[in-house]
N, C-alpha and C positions, 0 to 999 in steps of 0.2 A: 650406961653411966661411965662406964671405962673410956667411950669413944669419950662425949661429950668433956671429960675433964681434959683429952688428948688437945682440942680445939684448940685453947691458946698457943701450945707449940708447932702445930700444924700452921696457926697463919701466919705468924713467926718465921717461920721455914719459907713458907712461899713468899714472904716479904721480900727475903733474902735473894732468892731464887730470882724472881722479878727484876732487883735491882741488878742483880749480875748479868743476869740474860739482856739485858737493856747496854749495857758497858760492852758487853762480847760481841753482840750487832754489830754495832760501830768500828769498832776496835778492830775485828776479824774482817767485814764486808761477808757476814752472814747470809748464807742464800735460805736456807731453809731451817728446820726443826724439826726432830723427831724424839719426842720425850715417850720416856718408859715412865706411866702411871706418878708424872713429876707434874703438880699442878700450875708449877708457877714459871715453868720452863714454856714458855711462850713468846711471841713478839706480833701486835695489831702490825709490824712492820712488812712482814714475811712470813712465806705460807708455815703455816706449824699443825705440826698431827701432834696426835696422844694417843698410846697404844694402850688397851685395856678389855678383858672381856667380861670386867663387872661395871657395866651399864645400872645395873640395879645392885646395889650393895646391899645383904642381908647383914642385919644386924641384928637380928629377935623384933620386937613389940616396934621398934625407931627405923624400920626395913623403911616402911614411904617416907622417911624425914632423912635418912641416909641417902638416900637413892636419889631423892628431889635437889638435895644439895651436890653430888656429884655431878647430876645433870646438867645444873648450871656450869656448875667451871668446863664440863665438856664443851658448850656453847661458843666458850671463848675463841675453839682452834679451827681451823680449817676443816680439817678430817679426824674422824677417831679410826683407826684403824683398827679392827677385832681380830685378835689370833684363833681362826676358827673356820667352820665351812659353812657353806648356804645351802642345807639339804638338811634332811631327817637325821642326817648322822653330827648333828652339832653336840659339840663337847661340853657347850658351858649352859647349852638350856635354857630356862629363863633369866641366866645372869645376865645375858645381850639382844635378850629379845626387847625391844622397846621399839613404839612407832614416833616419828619426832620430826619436824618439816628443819627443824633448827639445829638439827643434829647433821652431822651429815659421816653414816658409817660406810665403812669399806669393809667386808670382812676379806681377810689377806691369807686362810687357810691356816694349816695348824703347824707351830713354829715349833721346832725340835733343834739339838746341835748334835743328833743321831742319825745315823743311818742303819736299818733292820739289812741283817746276815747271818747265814748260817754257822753257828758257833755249835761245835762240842758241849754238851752238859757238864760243867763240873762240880758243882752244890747242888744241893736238894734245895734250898732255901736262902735267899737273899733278904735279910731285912733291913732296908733303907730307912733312914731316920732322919728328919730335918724338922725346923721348925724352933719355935722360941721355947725356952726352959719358964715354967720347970718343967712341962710337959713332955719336952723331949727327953729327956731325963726319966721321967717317974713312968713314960712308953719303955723305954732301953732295960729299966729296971724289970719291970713286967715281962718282958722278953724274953730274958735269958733265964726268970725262972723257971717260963712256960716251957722253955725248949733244952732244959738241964734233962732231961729224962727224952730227949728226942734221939732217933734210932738213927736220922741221917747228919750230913754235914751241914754245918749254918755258918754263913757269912755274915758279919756284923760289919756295916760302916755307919758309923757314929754317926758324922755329918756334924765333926767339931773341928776345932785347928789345935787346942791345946794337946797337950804329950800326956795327958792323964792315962792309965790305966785303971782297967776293970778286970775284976777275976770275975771268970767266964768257965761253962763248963768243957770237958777237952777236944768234943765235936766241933766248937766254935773256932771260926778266924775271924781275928778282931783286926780292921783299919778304920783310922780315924777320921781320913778323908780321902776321898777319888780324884782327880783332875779328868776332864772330860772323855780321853780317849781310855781310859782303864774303868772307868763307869761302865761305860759304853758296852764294853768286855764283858766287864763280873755281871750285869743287868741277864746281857745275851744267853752265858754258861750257867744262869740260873733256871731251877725247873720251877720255880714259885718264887714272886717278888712279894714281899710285904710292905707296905709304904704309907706315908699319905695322902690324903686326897686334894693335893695342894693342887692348882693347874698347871704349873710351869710340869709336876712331875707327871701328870694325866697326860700330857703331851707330849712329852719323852717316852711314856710309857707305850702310849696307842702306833707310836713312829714303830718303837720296837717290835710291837705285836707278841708281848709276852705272856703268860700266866701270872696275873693280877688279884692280889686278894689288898683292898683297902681299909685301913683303921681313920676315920677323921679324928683331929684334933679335938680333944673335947672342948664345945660352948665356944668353935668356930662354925659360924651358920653355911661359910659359904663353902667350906668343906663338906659339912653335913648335907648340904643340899647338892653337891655332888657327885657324893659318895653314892646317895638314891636317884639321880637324878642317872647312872653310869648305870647303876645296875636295871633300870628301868628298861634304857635304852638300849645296852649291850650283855644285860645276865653277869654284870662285872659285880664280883659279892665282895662283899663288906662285914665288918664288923663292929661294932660303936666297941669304945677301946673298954669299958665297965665289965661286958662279956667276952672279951679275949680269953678262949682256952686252948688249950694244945689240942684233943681233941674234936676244933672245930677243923683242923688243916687240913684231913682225910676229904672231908665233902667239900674242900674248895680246891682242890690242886686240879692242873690241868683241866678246868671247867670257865675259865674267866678270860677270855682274848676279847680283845678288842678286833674292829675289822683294820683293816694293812690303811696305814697313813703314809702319807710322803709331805716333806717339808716343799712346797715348789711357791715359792715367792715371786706375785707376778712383779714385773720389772717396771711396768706403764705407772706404776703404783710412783715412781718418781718423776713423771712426767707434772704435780704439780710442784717442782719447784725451778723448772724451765724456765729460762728469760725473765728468771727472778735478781 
């Protein structure tokens, strides 16, 4: 019901999108397109990809009515490009598996802005936070109560921009946000990431090949069907965030790696917008 009332600003949005992308063609001498999960960032003028590894959008009971209508705006591009691999070891599972003569996928391997090194330990426990509120929020909250009586040290990055403070207990260091290459670090120096199971961070994470323990967003499907979907495939545990206890961290630490990922982007992949 939440999608379904989102509809009117969604075509809204790609109206806009449309009309602009139509002006910038022109205007620029546009050779090509490459939209991030941006429906309306196209042109029938010039080749256009669309990168996305939800081919099938889970939504609960509306999953074949979500998934049928992405499918079609997919139609529209040239290529969809999937961030992901062509083997038993694929990331997103049934979120890109689909057979389609009208579709035309590339999968392009798994996309990271990390590179995996050998870093020093310096936290016991990393927990990563993102995601829309209030969820993000009322996870943070849960958090710091579970880990008020923890014996190691916890690093807390919010994953907000504002200067608020939170009183935390005096194991914790709190930052409120990372810029890529200090992520990168505090991820590395940790002996347990906690996070969730969003993809952009399943793929930073598997780059890194760290000690993983995932909580999905609650009454996000495609989270949840990750989150099972990771530990099916890689023993990568989870915890639905309702059962979050301090007590469960002893039987997940150092039990959850992913296998060694490398970001390698083939390059032929813009040989479609040549002598365009």
């Amino acid at each position: 019901m939440h999608l379904l009332l989102q509809i009117p600003t969604i075509i809204s949005a790609v109206l806009k999108e449309k009309k602009f992308i139509a002006n910038l063609v022109v205007k620029e001498s546009i050779s090509g397109i490459i939209s991030d999960n941006r429906f309306g960032v196209y042109s029938s003028k010039i080749p256009s990809v669309y990168i996305t590894h939800q081919l099938n959008v889970l939504s609960g009971n509306s999953t074949w009515l979500t998934s049928k209508i992405h499918q079609k705006i997919l139609k529209k591009f040239n290529e969809i490009w999937v961030p992901d691999v062509i083997s038993k070891y694929s990331l997103s599972g049934e979120l890109s598996n689909i057979q389609s003569k009208r579709i035309h996928i590339k999968r392009i391997g798994v996309l990271s802005r990390f590179n995996s090194k050998e870093i020093q330990k310096k936290q016991d426990v990393l927990l990563l936070l993102s995601g829309v509120e209030p969820q993000r929020t009322l996870f943070e909250n849960m958090l710091v109560k579970e880990f008020s009586n923890f014996k190691g040290n916890v690093l807390l990055v919010r994953g907000v921009l504002n200067k608020t403070e939170i009183k935390v207990p005096s194991n914790f260091t709190v930052i409120n946000y990372l810029l890529v290459t200090e992520l990168e670090k505090a991820i590395q120096q940790s002996n347990l990431v906690i996070a969730r199971s969003g993809y952009s961070t399943i793929m930073d994470l598997a780059v890194l090949n760290v000690n993983v323990l995932f909580v999905p967003t609650p009454k996000q499907y495609e989270q949840e069907y990750l989150a099972e979907h990771l530990n099916k495939k890689y023993k990568i545990p989870f915890l639905n965030q309702k059962d979050f206890k301090l007590e469960s961290i002893n039987n997940f630490n150092k039990k959850g790696k992913f296998k060694s990922f490398k970001t390698t982007l083939p390059l032929n992949l813009f040989n479609l917008f040549q002598g365009k």
